[in-house]
Structure formats: C-alpha cells, structure tokens
PDB file of N, H, CA, C and O in Angstrom:
ATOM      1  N   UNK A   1      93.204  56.878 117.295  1.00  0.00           N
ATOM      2  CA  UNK A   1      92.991  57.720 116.140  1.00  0.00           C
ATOM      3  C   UNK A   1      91.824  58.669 116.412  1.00  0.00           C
ATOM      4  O   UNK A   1      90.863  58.361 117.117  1.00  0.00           O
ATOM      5  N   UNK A   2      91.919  59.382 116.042  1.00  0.00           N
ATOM      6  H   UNK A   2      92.700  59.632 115.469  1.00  0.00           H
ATOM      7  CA  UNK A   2      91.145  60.721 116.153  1.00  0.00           C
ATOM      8  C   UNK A   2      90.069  61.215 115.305  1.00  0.00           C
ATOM      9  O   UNK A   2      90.534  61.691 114.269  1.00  0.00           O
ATOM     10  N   UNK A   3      88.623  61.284 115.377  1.00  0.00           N
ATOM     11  H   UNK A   3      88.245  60.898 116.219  1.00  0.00           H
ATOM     12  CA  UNK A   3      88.002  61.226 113.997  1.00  0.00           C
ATOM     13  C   UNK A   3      88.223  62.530 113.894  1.00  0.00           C
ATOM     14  O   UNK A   3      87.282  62.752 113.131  1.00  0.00           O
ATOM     15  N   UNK A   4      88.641  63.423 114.026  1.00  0.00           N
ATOM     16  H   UNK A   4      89.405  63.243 114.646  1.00  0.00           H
ATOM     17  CA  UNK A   4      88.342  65.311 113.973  1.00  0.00           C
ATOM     18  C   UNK A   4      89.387  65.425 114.488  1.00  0.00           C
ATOM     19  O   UNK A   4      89.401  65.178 115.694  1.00  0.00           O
ATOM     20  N   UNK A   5      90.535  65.786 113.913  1.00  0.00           N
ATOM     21  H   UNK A   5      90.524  65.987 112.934  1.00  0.00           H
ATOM     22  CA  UNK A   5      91.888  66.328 114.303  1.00  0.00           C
ATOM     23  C   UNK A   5      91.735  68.016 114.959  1.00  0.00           C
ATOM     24  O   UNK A   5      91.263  69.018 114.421  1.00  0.00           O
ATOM     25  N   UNK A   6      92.091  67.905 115.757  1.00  0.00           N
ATOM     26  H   UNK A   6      92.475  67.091 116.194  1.00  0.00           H
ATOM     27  CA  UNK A   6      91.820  69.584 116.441  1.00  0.00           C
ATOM     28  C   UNK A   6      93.269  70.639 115.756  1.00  0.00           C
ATOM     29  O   UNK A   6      94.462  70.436 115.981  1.00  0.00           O
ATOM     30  N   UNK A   7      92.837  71.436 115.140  1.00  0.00           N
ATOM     31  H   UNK A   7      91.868  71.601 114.958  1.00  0.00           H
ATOM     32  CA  UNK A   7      93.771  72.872 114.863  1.00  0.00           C
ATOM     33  C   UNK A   7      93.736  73.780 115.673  1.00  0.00           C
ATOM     34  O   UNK A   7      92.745  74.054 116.349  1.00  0.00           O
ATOM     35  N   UNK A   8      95.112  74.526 115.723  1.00  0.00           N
ATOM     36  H   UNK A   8      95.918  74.304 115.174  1.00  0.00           H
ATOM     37  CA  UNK A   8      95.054  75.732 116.460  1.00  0.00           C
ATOM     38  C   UNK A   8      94.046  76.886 115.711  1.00  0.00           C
ATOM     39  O   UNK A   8      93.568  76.910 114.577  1.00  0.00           O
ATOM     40  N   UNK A   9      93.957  77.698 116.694  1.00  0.00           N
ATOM     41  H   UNK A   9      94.346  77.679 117.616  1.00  0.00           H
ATOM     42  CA  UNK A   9      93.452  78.844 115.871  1.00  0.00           C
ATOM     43  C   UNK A   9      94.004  79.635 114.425  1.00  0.00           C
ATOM     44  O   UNK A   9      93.383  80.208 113.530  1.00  0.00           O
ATOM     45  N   UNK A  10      95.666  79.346 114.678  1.00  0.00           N
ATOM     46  H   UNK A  10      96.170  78.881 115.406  1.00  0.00           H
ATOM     47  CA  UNK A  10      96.211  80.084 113.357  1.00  0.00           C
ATOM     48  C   UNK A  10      96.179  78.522 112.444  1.00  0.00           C
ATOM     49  O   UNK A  10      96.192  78.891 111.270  1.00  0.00           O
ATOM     50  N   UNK A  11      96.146  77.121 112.458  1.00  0.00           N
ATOM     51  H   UNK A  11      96.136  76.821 113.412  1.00  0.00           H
ATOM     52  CA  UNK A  11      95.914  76.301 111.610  1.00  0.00           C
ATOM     53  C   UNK A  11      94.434  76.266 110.844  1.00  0.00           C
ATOM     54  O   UNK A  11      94.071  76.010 109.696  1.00  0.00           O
ATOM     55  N   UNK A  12      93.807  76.635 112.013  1.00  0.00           N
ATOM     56  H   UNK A  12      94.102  76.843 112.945  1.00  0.00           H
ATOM     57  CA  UNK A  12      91.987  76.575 110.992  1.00  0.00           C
ATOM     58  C   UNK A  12      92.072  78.088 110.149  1.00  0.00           C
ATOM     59  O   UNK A  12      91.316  78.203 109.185  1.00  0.00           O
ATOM     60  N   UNK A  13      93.192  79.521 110.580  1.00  0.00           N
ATOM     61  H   UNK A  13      93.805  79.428 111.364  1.00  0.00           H
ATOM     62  CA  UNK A  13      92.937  80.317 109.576  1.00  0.00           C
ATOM     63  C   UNK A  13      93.985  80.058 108.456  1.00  0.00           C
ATOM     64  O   UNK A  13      93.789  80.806 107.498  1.00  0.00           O
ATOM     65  N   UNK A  14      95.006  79.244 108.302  1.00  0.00           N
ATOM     66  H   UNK A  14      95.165  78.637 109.080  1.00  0.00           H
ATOM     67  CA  UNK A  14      95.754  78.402 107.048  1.00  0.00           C
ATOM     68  C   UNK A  14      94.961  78.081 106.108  1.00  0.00           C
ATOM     69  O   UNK A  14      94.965  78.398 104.918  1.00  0.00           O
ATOM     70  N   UNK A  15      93.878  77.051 107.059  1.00  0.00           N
ATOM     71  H   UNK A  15      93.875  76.794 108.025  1.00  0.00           H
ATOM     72  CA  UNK A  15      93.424  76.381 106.159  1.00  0.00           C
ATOM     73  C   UNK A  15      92.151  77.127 105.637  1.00  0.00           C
ATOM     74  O   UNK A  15      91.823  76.817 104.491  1.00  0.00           O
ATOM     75  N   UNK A  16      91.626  77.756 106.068  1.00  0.00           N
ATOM     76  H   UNK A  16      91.892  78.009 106.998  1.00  0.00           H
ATOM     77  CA  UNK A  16      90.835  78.692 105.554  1.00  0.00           C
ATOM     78  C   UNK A  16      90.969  79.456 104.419  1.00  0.00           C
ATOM     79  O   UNK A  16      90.216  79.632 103.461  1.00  0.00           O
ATOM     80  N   UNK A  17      92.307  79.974 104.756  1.00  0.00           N
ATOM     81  H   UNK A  17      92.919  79.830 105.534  1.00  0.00           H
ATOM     82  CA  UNK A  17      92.977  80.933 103.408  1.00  0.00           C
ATOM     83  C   UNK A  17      92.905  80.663 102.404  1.00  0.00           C
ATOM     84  O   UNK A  17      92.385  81.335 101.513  1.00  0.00           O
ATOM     85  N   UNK A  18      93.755  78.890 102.241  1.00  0.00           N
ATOM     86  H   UNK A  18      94.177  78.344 102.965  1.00  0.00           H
ATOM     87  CA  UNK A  18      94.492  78.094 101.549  1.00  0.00           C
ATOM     88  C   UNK A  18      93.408  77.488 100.582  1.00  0.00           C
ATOM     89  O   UNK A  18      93.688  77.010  99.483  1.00  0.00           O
ATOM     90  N   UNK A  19      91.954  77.569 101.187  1.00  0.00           N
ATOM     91  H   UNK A  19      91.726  77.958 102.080  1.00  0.00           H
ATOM     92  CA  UNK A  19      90.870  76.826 100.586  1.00  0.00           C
ATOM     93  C   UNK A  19      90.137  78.446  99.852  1.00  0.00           C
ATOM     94  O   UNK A  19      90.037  78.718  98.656  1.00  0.00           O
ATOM     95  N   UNK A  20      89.778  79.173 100.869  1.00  0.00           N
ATOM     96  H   UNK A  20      89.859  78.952 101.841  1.00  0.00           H
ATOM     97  CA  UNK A  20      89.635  80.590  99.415  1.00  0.00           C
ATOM     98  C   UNK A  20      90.478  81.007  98.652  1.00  0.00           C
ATOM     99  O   UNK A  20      90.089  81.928  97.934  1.00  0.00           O
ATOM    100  N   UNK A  21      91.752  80.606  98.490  1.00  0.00           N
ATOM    101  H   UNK A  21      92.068  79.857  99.073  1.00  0.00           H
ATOM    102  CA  UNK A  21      92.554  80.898  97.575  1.00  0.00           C
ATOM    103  C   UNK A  21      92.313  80.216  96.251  1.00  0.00           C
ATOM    104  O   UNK A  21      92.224  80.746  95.144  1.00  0.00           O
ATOM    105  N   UNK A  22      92.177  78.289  96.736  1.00  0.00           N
ATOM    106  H   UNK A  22      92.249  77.858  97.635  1.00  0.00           H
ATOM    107  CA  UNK A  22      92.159  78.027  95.828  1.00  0.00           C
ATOM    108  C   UNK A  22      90.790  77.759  95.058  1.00  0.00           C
ATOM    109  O   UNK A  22      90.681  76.935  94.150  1.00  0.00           O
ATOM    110  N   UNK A  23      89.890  78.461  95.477  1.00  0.00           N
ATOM    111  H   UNK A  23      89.978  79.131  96.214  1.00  0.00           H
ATOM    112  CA  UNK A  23      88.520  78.461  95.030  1.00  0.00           C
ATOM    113  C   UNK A  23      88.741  80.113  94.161  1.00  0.00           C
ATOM    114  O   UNK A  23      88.282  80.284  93.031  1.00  0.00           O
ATOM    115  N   UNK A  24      89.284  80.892  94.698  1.00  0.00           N
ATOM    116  H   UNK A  24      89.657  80.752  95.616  1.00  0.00           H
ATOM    117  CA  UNK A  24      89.607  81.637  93.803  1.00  0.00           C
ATOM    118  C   UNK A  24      90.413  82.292  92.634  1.00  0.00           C
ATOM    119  O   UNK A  24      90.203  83.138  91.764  1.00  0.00           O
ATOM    120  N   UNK A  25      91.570  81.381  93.093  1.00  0.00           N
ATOM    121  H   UNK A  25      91.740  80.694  93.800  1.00  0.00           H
ATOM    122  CA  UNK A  25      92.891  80.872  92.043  1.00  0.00           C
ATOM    123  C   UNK A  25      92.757  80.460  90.793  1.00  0.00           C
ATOM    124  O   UNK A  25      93.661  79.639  90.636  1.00  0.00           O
ATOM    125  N   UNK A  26      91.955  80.587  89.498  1.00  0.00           N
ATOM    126  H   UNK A  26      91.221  81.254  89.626  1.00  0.00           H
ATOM    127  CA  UNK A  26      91.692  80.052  88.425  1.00  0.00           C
ATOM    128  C   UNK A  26      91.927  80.621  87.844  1.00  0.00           C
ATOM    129  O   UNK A  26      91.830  80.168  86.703  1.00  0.00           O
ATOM    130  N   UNK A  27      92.326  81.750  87.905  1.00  0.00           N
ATOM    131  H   UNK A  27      92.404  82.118  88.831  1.00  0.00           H
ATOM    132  CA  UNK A  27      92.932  83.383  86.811  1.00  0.00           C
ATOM    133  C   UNK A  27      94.328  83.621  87.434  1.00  0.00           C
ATOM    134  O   UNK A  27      95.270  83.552  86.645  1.00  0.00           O
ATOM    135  N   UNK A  28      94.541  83.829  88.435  1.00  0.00           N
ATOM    136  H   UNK A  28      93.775  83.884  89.076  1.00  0.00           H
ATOM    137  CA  UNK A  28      95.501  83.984  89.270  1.00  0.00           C
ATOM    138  C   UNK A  28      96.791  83.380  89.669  1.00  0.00           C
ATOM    139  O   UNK A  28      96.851  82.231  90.109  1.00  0.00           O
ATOM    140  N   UNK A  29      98.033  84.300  89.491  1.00  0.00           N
ATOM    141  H   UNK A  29      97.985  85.232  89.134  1.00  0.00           H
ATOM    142  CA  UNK A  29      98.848  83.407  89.992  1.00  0.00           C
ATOM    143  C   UNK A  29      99.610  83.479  91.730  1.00  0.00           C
ATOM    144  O   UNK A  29      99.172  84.156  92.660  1.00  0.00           O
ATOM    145  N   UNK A  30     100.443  82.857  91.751  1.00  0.00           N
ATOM    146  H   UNK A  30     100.798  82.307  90.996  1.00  0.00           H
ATOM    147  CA  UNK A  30     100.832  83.289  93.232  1.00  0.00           C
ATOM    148  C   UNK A  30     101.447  84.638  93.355  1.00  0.00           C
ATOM    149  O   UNK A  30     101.403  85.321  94.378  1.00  0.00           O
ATOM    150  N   UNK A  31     102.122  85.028  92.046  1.00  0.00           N
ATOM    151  H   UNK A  31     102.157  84.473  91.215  1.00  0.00           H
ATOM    152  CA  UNK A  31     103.078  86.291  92.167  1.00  0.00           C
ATOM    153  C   UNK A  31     101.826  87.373  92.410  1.00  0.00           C
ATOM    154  O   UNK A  31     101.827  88.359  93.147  1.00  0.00           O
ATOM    155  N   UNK A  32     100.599  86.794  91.423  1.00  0.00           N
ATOM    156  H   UNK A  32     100.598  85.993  90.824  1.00  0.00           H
ATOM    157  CA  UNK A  32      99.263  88.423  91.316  1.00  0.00           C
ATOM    158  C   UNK A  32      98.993  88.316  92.769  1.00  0.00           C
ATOM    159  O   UNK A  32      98.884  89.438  93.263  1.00  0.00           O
ATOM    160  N   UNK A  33      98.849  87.361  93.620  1.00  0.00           N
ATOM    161  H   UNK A  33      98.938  86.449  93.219  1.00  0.00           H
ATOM    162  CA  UNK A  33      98.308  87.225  95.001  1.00  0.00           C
ATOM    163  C   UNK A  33      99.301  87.824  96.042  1.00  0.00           C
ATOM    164  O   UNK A  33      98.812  88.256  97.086  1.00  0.00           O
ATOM    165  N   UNK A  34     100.385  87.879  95.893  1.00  0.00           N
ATOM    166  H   UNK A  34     100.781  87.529  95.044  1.00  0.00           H
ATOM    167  CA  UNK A  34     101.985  88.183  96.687  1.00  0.00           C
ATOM    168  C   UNK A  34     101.895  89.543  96.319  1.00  0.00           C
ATOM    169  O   UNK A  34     102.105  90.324  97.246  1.00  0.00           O
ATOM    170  N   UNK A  35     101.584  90.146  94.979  1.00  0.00           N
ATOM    171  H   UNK A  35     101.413  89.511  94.225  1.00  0.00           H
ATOM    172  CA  UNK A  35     101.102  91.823  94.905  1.00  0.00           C
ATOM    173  C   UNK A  35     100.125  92.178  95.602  1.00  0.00           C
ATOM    174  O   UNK A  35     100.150  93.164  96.339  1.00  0.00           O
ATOM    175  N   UNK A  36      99.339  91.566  95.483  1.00  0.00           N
ATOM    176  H   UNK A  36      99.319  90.765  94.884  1.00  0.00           H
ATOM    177  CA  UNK A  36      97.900  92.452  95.604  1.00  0.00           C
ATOM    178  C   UNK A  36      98.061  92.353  96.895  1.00  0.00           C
ATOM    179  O   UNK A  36      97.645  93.329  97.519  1.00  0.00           O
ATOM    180  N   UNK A  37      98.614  91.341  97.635  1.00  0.00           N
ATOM    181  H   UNK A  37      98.952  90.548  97.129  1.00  0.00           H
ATOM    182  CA  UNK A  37      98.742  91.204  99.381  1.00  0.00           C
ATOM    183  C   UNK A  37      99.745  92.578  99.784  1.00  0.00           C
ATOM    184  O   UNK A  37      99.467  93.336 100.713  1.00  0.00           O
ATOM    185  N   UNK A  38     100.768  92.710  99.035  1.00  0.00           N
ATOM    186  H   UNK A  38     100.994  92.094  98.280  1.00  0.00           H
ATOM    187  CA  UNK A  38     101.908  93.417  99.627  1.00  0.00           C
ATOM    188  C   UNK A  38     101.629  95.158  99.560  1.00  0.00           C
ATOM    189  O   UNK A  38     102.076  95.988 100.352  1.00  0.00           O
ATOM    190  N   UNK A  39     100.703  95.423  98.295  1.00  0.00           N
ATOM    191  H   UNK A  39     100.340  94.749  97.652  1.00  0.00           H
ATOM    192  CA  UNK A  39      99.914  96.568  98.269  1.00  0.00           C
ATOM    193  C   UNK A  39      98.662  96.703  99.006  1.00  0.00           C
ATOM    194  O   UNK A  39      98.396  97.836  99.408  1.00  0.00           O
ATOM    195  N   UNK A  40      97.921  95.849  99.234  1.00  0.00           N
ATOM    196  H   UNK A  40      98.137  94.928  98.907  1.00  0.00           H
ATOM    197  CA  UNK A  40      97.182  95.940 100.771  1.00  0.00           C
ATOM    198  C   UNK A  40      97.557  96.117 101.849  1.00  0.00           C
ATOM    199  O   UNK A  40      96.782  96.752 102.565  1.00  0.00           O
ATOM    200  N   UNK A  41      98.952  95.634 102.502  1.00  0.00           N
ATOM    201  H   UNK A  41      99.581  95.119 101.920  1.00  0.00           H
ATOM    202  CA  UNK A  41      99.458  95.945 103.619  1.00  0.00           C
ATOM    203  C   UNK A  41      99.837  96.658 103.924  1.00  0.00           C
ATOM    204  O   UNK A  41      99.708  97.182 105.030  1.00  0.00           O
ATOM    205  N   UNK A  42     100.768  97.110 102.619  1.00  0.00           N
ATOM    206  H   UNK A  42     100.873  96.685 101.720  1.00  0.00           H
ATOM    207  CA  UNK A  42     101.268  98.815 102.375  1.00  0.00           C
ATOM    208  C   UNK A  42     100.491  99.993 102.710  1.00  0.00           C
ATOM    209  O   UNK A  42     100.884 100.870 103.479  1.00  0.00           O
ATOM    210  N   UNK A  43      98.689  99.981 101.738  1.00  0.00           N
ATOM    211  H   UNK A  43      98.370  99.268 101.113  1.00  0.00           H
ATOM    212  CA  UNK A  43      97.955 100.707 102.208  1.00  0.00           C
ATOM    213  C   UNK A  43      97.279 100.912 103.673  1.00  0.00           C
ATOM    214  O   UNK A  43      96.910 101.945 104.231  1.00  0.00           O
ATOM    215  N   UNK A  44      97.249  99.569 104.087  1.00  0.00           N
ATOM    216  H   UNK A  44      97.548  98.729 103.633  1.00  0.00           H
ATOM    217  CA  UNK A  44      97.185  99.844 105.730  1.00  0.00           C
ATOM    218  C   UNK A  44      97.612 100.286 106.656  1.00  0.00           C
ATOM    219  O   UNK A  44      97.015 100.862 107.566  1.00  0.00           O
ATOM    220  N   UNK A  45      98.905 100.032 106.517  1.00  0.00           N
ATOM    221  H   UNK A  45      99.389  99.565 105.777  1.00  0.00           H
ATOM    222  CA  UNK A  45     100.518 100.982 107.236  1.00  0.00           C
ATOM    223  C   UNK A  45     100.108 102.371 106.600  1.00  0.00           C
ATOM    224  O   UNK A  45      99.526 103.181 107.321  1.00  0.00           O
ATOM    225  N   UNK A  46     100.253 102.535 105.908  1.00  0.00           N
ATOM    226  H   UNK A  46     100.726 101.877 105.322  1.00  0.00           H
ATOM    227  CA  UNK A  46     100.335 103.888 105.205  1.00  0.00           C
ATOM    228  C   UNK A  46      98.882 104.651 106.209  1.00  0.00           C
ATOM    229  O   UNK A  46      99.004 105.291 107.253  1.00  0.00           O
ATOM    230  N   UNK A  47      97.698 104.349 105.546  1.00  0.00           N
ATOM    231  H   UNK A  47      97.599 103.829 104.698  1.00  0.00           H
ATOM    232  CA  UNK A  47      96.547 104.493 106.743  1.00  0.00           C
ATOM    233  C   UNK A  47      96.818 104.344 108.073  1.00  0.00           C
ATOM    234  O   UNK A  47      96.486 105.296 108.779  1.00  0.00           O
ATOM    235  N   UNK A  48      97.294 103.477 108.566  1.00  0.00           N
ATOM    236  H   UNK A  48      97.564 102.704 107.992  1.00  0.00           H
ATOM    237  CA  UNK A  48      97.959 103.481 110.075  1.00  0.00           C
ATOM    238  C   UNK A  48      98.218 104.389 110.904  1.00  0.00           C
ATOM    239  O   UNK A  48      97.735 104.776 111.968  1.00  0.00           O
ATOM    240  N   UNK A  49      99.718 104.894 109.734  1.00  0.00           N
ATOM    241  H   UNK A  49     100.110 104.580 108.870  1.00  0.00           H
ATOM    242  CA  UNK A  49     100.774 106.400 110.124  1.00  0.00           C
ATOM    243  C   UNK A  49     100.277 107.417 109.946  1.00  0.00           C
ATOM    244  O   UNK A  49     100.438 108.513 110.483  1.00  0.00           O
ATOM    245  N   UNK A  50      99.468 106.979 108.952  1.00  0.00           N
ATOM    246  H   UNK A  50      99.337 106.089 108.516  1.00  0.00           H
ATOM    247  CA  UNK A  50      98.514 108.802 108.901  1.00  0.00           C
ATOM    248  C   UNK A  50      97.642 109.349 110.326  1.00  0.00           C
ATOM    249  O   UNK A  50      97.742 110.474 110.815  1.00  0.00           O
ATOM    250  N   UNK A  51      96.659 108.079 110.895  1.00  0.00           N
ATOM    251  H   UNK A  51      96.577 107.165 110.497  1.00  0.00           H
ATOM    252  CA  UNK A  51      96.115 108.187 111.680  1.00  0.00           C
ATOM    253  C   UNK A  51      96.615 108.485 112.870  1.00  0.00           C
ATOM    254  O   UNK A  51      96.016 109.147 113.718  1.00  0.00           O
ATOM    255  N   UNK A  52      97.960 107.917 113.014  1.00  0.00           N
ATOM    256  H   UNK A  52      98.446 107.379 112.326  1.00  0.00           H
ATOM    257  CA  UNK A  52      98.582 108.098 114.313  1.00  0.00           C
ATOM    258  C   UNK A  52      99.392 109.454 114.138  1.00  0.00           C
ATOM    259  O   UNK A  52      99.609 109.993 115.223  1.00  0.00           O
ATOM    260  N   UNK A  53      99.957 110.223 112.897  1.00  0.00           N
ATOM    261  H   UNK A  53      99.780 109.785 112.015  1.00  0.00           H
ATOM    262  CA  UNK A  53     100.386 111.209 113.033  1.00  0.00           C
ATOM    263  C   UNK A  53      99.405 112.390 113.294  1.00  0.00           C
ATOM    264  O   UNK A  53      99.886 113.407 113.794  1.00  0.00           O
ATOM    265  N   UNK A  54      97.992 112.349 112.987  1.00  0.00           N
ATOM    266  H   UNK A  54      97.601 111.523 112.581  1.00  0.00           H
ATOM    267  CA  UNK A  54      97.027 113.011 113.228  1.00  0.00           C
ATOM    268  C   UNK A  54      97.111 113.080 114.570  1.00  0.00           C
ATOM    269  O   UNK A  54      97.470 114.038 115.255  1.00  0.00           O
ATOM    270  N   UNK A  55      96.725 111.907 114.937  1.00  0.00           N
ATOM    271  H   UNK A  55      96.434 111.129 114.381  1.00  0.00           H
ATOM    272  CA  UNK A  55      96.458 111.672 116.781  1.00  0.00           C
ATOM    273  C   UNK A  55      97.455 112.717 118.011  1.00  0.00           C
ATOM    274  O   UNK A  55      97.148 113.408 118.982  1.00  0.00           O
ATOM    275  N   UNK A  56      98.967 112.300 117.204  1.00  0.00           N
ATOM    276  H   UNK A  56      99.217 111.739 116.415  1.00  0.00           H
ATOM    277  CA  UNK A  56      99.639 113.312 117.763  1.00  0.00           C
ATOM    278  C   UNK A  56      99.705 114.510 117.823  1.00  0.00           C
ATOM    279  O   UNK A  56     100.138 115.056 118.837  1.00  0.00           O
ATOM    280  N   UNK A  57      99.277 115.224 116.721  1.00  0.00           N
ATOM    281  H   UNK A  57      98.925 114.781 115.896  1.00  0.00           H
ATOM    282  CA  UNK A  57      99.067 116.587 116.531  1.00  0.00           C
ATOM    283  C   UNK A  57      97.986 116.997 117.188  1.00  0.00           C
ATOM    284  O   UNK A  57      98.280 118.027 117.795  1.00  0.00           O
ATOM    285  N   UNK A  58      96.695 116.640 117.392  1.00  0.00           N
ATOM    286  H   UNK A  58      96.457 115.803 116.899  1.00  0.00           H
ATOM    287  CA  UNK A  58      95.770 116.417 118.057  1.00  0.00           C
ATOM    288  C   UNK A  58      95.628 117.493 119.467  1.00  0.00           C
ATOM    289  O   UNK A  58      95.157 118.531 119.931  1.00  0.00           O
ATOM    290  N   UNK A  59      96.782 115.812 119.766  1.00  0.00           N
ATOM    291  H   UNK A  59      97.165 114.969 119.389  1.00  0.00           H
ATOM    292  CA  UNK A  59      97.554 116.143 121.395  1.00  0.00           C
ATOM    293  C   UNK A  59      98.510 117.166 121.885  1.00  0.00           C
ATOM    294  O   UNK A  59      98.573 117.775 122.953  1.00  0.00           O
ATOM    295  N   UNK A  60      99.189 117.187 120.885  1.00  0.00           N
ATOM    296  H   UNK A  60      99.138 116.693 120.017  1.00  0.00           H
ATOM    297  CA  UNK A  60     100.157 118.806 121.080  1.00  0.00           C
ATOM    298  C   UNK A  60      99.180 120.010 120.900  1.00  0.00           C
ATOM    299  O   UNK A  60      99.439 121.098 121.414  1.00  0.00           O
ATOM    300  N   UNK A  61      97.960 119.780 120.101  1.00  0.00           N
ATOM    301  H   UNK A  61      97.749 118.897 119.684  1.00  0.00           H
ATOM    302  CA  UNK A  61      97.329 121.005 120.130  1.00  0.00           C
ATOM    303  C   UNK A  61      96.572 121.502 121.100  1.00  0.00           C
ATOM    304  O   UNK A  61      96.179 122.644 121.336  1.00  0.00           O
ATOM    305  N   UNK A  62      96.429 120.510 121.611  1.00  0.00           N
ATOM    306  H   UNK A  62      96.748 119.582 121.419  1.00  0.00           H
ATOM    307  CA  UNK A  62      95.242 120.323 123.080  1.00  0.00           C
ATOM    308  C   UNK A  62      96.679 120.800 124.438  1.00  0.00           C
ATOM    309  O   UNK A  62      96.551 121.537 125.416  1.00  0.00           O
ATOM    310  N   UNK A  63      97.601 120.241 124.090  1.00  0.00           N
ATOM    311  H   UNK A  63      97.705 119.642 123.296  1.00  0.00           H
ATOM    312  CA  UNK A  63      98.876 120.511 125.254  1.00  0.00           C
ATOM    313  C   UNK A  63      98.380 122.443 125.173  1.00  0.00           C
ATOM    314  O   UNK A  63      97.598 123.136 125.826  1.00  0.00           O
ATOM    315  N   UNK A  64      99.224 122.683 124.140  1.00  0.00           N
ATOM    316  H   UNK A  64      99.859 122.120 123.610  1.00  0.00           H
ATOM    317  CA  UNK A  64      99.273 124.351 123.654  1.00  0.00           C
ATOM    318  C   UNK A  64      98.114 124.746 124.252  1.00  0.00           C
ATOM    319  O   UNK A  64      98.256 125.577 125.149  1.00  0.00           O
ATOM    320  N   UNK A  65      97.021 124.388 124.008  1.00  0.00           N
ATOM    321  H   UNK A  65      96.906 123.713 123.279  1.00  0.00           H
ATOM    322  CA  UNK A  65      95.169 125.151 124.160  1.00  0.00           C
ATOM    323  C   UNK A  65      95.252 125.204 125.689  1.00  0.00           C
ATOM    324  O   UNK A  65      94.718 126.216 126.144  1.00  0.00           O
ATOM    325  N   UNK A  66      95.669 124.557 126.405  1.00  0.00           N
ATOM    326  H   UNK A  66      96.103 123.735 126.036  1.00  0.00           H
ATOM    327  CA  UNK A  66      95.734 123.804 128.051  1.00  0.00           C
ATOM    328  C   UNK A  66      96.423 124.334 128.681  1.00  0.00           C
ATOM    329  O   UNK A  66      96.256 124.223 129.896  1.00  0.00           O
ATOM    330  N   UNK A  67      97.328 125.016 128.270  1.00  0.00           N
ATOM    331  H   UNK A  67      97.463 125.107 127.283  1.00  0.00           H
ATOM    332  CA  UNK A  67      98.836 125.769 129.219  1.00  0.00           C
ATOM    333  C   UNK A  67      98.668 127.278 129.355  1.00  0.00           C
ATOM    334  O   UNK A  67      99.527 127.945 129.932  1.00  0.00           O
TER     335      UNK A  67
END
C-alpha cells in the first residue's frame, strides 16, 4: 500500500480543478460553469484567428515590400 498515491500530471490538474470548483460552486451551477467555460474558449479562438490573420498579412506585406 502506498501512503501518497502518485498522479499524472493531467490527474493532479483534475483534481485541482475539481477542488476550485467546488470551493467556488455555492452560487453556481454546472450549466453557469459549462457557459462561462464555452464563452472563454470561444474568446480565445476568436483572439487566436485574429492574431494569426494579422500575422499573415504582415507577411504578404513584407513579400510585396521585398520583390
């Protein structure tokens, strides 16, 4: 038997989550947490594509300036 069970890296961030969730879960339900997650991710992608469509233009402009 094992006194300290060893987790992977993605099990100690489970359990991490799972324990600020429910320290912060007292108003909250799972559906408000499943929003507020799915509109955070959204805004990140969204930020993402912006950045990378910039990047490209960038580069075509620098191609054009270069030739």
């Amino acid at each position: 038997m094992r006194p300290f069970p060893k987790h992977s890296e993605l099990g100690r961030l489970a359990d991490t989550v799972a324990g600020s969730l429910d320290r912060l879960g007292s108003g909250w339900s799972q559906g408000k947490f499943l929003k507020a997650s799915l509109i955070a991710g959204g805004l990140a992608a969204l930020t993402a594509g912006s950045a990378g469509i910039s990047s490209l233009r960038r580069r075509e402009e620098r191609a054009k300036v270069g030739s």
